[in-house]
PQR file with spaces between the fields and no chain letter, atoms N, CA, C, O and H, PARSE charges and radii, in Angstrom:
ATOM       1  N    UNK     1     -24.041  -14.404   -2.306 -0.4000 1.5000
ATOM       2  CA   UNK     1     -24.648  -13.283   -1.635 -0.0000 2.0000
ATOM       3  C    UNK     1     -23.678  -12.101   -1.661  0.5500 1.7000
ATOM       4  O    UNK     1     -22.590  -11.904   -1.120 -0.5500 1.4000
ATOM       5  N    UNK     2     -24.237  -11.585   -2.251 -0.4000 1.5000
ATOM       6  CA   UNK     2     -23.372   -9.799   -2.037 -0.0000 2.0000
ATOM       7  C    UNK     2     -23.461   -9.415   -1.108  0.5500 1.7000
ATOM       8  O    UNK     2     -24.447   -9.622   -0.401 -0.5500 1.4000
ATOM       9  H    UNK     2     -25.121  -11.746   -2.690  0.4000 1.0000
ATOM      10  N    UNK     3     -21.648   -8.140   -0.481 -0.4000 1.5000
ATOM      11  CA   UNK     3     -21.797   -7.700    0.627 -0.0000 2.0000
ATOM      12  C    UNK     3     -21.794   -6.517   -0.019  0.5500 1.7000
ATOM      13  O    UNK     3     -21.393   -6.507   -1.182 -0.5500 1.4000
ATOM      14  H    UNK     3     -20.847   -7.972   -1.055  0.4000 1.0000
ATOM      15  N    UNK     4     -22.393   -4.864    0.820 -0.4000 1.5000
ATOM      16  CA   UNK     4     -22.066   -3.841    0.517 -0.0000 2.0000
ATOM      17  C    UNK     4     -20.879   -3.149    1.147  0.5500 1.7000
ATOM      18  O    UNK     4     -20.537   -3.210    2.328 -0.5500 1.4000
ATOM      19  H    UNK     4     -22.719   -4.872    1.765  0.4000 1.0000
ATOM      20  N    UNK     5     -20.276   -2.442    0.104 -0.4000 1.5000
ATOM      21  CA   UNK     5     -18.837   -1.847    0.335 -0.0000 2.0000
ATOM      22  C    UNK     5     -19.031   -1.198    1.506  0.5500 1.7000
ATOM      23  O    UNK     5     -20.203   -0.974    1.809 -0.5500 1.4000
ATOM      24  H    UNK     5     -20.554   -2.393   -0.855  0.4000 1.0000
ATOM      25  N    UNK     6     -18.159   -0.833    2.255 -0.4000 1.5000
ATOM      26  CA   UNK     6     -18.004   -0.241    4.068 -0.0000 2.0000
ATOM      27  C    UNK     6     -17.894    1.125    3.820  0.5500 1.7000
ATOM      28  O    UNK     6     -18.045    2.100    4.556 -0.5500 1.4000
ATOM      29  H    UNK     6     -17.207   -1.014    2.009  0.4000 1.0000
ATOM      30  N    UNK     7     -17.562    0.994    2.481 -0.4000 1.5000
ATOM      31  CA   UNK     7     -17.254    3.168    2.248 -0.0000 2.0000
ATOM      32  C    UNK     7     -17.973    3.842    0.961  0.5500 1.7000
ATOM      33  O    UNK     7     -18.441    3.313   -0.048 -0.5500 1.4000
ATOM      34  H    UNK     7     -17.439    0.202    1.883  0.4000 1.0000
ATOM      35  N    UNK     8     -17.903    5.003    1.301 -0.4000 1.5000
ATOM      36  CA   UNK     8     -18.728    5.530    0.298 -0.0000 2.0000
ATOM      37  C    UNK     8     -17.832    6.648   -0.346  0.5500 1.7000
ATOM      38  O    UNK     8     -16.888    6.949    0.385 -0.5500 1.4000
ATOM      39  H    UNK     8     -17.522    5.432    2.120  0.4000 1.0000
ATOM      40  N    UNK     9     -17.900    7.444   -1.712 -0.4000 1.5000
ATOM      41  CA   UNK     9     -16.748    7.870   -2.427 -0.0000 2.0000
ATOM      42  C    UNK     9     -16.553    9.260   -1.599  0.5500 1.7000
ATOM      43  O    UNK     9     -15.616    9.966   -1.973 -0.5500 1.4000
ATOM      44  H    UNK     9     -18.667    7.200   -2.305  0.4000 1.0000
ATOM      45  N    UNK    10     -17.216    9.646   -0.688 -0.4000 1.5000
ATOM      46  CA   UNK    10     -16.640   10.848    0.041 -0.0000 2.0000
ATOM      47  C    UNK    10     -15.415   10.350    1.337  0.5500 1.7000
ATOM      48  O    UNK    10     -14.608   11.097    1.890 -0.5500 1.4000
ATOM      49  H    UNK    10     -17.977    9.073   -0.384  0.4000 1.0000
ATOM      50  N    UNK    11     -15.563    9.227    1.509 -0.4000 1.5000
ATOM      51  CA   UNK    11     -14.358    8.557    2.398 -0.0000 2.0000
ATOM      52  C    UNK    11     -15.140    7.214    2.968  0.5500 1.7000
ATOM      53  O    UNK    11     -16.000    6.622    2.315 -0.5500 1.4000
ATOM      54  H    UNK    11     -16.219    8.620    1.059  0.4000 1.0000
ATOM      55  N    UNK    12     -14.759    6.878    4.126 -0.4000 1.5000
ATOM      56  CA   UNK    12     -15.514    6.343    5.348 -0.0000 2.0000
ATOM      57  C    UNK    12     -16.756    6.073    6.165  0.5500 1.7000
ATOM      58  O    UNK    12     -16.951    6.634    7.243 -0.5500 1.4000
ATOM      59  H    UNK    12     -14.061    7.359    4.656  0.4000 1.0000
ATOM      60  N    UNK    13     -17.466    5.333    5.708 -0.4000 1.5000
ATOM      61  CA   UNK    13     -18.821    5.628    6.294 -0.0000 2.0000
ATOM      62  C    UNK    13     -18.762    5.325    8.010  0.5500 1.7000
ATOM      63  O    UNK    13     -18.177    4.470    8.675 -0.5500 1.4000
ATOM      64  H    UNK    13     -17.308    4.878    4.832  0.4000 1.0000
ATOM      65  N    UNK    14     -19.791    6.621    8.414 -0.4000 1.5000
ATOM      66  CA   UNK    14     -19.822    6.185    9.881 -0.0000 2.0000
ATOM      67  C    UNK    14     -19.198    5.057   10.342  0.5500 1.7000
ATOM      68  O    UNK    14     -18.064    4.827   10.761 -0.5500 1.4000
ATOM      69  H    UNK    14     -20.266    7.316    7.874  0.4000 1.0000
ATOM      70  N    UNK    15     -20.695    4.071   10.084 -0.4000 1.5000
ATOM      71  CA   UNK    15     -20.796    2.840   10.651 -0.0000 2.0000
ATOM      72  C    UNK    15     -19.320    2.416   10.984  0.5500 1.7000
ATOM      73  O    UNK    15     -18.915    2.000   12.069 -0.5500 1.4000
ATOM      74  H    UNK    15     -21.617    4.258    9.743  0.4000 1.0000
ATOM      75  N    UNK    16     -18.386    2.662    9.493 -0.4000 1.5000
ATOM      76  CA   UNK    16     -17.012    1.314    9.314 -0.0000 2.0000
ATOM      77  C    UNK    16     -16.217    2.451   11.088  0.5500 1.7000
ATOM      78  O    UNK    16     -15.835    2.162   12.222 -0.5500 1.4000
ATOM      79  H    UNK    16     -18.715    3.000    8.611  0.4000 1.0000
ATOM      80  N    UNK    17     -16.325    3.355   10.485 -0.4000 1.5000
ATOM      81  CA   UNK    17     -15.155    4.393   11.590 -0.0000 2.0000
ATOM      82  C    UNK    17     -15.529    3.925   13.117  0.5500 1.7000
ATOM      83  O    UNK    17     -14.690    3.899   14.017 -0.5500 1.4000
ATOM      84  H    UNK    17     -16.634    3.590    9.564  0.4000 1.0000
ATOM      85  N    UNK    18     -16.886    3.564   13.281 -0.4000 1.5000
ATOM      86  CA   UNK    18     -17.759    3.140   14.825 -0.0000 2.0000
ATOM      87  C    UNK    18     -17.171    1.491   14.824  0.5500 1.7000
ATOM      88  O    UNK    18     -16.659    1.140   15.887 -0.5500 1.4000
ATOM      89  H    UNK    18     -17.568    3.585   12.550  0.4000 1.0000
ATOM      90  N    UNK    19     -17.209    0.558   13.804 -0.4000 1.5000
ATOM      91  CA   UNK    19     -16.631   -0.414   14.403 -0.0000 2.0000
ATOM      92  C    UNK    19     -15.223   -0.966   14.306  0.5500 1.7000
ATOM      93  O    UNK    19     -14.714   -2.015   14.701 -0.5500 1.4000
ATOM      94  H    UNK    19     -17.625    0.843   12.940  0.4000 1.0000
ATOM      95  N    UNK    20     -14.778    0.053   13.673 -0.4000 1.5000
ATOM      96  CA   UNK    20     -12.663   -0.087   13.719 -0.0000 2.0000
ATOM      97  C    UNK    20     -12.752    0.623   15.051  0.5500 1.7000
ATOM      98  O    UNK    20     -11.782    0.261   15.718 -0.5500 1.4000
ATOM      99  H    UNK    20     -15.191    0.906   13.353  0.4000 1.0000
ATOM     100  N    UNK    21     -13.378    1.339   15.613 -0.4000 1.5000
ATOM     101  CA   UNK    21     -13.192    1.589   16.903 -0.0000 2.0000
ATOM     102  C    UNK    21     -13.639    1.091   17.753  0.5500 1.7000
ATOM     103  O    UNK    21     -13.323    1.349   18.915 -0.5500 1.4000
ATOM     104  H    UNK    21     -14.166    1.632   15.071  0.4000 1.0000
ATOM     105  N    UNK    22     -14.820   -0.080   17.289 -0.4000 1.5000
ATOM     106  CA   UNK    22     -14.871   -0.528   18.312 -0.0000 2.0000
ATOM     107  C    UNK    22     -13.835   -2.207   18.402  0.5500 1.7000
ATOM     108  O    UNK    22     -13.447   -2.961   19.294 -0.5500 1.4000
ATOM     109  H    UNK    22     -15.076   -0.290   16.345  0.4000 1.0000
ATOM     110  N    UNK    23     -13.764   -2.145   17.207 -0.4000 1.5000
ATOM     111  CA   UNK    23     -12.180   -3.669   17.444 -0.0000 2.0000
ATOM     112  C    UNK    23     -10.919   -3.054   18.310  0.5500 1.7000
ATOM     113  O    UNK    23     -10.243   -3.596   19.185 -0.5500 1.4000
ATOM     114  H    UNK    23     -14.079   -1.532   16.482  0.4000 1.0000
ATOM     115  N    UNK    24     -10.851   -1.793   17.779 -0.4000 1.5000
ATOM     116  CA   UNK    24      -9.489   -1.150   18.828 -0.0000 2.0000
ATOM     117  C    UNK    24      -9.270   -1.240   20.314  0.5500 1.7000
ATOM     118  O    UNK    24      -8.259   -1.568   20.934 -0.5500 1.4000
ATOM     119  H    UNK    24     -11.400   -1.353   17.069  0.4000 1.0000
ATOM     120  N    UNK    25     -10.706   -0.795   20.823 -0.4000 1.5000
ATOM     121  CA   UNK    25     -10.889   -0.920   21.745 -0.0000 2.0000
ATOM     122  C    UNK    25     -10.483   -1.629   22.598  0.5500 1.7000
ATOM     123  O    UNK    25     -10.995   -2.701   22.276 -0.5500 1.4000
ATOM     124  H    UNK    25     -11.527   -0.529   20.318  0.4000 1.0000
ATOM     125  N    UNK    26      -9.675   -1.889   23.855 -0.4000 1.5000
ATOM     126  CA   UNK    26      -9.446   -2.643   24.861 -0.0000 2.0000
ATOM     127  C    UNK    26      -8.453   -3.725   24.090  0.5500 1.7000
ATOM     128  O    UNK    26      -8.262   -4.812   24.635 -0.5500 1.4000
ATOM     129  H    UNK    26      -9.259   -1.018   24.117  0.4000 1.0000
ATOM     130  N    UNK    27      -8.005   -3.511   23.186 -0.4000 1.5000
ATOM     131  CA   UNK    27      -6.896   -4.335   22.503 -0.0000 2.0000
ATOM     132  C    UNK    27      -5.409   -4.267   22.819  0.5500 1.7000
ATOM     133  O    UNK    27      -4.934   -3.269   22.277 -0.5500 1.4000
ATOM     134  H    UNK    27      -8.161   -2.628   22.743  0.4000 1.0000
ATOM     135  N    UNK    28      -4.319   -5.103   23.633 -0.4000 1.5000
ATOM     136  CA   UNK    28      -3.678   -4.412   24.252 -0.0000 2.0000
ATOM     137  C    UNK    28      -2.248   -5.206   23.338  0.5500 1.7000
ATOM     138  O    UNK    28      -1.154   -4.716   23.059 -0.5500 1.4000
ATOM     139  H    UNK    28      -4.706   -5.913   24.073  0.4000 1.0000
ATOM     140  N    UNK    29      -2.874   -6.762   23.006 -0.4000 1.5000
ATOM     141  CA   UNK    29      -1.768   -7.227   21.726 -0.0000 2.0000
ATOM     142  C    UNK    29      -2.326   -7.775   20.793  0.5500 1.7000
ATOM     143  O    UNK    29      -3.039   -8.736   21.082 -0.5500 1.4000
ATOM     144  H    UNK    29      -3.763   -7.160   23.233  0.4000 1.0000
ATOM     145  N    UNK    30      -2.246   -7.494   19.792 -0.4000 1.5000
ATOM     146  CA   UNK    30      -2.969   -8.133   18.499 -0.0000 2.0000
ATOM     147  C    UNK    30      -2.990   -7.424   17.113  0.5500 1.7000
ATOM     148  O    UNK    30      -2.019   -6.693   16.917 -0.5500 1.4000
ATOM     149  H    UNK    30      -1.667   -6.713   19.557  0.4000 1.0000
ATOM     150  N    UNK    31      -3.786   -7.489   16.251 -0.4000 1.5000
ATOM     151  CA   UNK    31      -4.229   -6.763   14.886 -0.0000 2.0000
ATOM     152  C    UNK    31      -5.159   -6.646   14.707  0.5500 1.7000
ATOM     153  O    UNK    31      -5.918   -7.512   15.143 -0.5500 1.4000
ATOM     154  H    UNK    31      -4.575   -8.083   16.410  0.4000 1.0000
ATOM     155  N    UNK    32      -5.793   -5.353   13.852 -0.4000 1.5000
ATOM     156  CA   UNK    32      -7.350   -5.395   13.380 -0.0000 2.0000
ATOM     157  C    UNK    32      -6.709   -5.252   11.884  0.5500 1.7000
ATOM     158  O    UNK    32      -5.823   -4.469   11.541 -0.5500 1.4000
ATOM     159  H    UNK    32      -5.177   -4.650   13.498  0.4000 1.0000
ATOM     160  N    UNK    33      -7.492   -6.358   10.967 -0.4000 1.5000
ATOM     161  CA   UNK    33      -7.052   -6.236    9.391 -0.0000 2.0000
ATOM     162  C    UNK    33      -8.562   -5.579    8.765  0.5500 1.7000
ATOM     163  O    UNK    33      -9.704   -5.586    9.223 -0.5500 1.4000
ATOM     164  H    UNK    33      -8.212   -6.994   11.245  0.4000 1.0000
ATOM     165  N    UNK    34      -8.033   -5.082    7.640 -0.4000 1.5000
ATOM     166  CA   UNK    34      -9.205   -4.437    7.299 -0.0000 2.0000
ATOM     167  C    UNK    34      -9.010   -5.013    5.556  0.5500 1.7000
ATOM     168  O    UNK    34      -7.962   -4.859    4.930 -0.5500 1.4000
ATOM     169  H    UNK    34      -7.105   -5.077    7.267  0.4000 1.0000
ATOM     170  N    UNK    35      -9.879   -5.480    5.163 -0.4000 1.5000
ATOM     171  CA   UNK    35      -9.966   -6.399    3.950 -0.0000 2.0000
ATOM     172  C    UNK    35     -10.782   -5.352    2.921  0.5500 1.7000
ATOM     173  O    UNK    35     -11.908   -4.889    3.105 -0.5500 1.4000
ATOM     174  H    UNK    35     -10.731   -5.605    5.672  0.4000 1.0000
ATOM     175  N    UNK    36      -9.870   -5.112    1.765 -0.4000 1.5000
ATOM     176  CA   UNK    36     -10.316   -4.249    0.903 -0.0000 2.0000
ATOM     177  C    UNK    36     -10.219   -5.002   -0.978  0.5500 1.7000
ATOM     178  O    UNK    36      -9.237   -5.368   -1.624 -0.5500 1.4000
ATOM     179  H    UNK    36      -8.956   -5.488    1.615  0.4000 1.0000
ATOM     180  N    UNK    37     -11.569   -4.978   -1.305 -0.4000 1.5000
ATOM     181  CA   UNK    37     -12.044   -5.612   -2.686 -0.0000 2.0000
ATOM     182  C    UNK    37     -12.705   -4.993   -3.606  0.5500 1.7000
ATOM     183  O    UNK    37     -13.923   -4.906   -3.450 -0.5500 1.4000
ATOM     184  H    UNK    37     -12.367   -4.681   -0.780  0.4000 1.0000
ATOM     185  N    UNK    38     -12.220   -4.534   -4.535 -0.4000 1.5000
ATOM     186  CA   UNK    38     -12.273   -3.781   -5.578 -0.0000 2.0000
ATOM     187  C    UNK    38     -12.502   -2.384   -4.919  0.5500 1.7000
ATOM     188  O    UNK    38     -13.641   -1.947   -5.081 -0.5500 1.4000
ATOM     189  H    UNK    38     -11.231   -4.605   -4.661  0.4000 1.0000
ATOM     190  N    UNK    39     -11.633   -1.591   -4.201 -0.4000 1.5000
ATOM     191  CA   UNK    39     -10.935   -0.494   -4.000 -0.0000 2.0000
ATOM     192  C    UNK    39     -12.652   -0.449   -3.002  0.5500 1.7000
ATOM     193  O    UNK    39     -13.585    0.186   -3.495 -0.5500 1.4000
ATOM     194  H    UNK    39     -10.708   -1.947   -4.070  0.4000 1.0000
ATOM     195  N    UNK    40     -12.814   -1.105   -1.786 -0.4000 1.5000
ATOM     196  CA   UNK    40     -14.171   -0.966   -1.096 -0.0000 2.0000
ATOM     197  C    UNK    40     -13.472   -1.626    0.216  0.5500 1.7000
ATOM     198  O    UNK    40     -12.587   -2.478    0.130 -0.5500 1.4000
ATOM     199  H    UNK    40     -12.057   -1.620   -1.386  0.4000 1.0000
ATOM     200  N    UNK    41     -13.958   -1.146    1.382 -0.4000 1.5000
ATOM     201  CA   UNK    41     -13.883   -2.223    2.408 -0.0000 2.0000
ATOM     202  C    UNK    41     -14.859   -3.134    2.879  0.5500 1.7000
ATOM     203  O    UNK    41     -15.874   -2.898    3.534 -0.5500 1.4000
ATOM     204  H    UNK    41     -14.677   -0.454    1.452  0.4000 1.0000
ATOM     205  N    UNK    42     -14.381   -4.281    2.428 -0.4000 1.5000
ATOM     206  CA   UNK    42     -15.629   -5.018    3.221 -0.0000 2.0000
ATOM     207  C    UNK    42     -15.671   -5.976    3.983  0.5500 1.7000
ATOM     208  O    UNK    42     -16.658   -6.709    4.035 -0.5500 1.4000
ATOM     209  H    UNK    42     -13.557   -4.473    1.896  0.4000 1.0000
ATOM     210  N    UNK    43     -14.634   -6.143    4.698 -0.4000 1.5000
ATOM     211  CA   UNK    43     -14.351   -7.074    5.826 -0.0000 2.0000
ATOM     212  C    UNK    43     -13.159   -6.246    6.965  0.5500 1.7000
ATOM     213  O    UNK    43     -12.207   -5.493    6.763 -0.5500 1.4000
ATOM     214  H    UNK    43     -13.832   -5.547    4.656  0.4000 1.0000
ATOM     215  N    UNK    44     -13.804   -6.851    8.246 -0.4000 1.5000
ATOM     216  CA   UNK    44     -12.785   -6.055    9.384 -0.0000 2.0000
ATOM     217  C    UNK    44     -12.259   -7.320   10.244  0.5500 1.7000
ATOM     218  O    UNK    44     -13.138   -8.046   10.709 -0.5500 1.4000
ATOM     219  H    UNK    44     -14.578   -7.463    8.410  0.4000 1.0000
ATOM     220  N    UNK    45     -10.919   -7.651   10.497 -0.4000 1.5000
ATOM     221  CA   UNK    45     -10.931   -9.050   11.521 -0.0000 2.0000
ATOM     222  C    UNK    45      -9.802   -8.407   12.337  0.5500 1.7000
ATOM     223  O    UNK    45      -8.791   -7.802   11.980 -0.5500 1.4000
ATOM     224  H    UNK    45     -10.205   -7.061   10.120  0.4000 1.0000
ATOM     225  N    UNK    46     -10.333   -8.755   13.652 -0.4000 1.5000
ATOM     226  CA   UNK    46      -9.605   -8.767   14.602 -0.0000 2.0000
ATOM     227  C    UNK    46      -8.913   -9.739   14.972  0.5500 1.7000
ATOM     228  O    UNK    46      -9.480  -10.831   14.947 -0.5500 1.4000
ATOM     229  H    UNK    46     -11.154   -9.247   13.942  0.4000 1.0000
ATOM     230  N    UNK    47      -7.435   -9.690   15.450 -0.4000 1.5000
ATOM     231  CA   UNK    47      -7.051  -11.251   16.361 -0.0000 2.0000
ATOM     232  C    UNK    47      -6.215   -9.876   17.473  0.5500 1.7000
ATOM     233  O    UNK    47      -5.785   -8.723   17.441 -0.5500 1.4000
ATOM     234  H    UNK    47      -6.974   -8.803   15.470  0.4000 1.0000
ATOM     235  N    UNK    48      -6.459  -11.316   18.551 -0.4000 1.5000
ATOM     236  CA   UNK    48      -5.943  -10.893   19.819 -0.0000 2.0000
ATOM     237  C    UNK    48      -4.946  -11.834   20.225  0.5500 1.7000
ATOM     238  O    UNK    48      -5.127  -13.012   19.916 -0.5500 1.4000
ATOM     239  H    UNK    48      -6.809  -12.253   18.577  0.4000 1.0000
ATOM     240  N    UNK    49      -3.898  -11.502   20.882 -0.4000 1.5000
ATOM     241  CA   UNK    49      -3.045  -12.321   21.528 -0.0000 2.0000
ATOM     242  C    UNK    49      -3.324  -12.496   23.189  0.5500 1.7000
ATOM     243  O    UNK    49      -4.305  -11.861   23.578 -0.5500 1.4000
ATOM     244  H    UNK    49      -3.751  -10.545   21.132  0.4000 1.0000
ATOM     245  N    UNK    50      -2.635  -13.232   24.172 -0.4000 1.5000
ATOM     246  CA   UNK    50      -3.185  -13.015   25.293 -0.0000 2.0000
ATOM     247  C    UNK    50      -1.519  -13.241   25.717  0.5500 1.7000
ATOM     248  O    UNK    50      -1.217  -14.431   25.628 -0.5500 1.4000
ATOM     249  H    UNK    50      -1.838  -13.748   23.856  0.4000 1.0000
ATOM     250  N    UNK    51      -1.051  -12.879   25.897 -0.4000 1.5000
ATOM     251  CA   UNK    51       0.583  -12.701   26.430 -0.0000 2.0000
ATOM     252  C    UNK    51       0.754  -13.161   27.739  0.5500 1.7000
ATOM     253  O    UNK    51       0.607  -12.307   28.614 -0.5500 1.4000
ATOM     254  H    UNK    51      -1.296  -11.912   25.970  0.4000 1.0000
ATOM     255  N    UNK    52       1.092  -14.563   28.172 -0.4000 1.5000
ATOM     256  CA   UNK    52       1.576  -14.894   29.820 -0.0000 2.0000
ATOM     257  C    UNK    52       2.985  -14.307   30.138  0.5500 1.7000
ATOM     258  O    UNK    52       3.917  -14.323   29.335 -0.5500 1.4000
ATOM     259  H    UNK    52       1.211  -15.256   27.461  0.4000 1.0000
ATOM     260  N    UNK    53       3.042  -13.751   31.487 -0.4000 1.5000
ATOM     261  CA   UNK    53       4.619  -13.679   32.026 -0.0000 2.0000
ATOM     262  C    UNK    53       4.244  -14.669   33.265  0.5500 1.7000
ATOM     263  O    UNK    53       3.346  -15.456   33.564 -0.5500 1.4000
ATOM     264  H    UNK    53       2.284  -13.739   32.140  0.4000 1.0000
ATOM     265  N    UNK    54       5.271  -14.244   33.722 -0.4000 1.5000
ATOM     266  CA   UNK    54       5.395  -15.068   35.335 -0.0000 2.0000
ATOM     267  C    UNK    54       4.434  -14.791   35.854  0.5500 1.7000
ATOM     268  O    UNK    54       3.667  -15.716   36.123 -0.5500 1.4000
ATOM     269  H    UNK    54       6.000  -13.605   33.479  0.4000 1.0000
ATOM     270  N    UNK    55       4.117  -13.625   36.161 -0.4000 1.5000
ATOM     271  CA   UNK    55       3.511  -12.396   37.158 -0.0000 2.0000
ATOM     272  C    UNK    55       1.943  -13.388   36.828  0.5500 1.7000
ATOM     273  O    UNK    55       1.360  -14.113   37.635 -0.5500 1.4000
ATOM     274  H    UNK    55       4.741  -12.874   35.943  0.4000 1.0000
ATOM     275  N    UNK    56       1.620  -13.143   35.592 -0.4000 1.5000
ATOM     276  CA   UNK    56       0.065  -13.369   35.230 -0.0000 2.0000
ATOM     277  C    UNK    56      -0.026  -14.862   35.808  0.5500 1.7000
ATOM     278  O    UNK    56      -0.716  -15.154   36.786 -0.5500 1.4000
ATOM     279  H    UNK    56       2.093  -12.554   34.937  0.4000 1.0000
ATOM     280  N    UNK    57       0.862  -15.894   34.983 -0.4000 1.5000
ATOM     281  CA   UNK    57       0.921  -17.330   35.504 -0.0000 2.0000
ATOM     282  C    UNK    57       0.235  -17.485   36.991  0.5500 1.7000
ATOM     283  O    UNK    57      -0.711  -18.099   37.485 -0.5500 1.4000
ATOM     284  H    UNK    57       1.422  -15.657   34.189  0.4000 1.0000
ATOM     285  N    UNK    58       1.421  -16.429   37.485 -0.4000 1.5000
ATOM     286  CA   UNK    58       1.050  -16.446   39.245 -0.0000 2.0000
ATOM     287  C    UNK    58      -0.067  -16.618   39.915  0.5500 1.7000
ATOM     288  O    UNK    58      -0.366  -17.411   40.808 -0.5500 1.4000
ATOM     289  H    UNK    58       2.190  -15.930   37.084  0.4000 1.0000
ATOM     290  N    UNK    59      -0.933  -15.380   39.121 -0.4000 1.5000
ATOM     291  CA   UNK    59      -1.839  -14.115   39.880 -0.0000 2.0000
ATOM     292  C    UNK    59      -2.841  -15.337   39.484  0.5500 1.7000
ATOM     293  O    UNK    59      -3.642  -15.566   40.390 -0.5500 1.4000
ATOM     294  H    UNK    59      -0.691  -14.737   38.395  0.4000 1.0000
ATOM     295  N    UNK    60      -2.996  -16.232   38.264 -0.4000 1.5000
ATOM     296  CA   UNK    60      -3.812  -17.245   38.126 -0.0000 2.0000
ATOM     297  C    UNK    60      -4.238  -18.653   38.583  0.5500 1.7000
ATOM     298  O    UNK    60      -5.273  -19.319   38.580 -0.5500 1.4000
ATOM     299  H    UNK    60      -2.345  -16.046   37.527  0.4000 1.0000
ATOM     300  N    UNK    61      -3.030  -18.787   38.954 -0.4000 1.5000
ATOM     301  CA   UNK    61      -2.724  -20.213   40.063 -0.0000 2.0000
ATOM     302  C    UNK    61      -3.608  -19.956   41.538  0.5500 1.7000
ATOM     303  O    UNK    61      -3.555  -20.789   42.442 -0.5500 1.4000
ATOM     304  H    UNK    61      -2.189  -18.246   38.956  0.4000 1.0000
């Protein structure tokens, strides 16, 4: 199954710019990768980390 490329030759299509912003969003440790195949984007993955200190440990107990 074919995917269609995320961009179009004037740059960025909407859509891709609306959902790299929306992976950014509320992201406070992690990465958004953006997967590019034959000079096209067509995959976006997010990972998140969730970082414990003491404090959080605490506030959860």
């Amino acid at each position: 199954m074919a995917t269609e490329p995320l961009q179009t030759e004037d740059g960025l299509d909407p859509d891709v710019m609306r959902e790299l912003s929306r992976q950014l969003r509320g992201l406070r440790f992690g990465s958004v990768e953006i997967i590019v195949h034959d000079g096209a984007i067509t995959q976006i993955e997010r990972r998140e980390k969730v970082r414990l200190t003491a404090q959080t440990r605490t506030q959860r107990e």
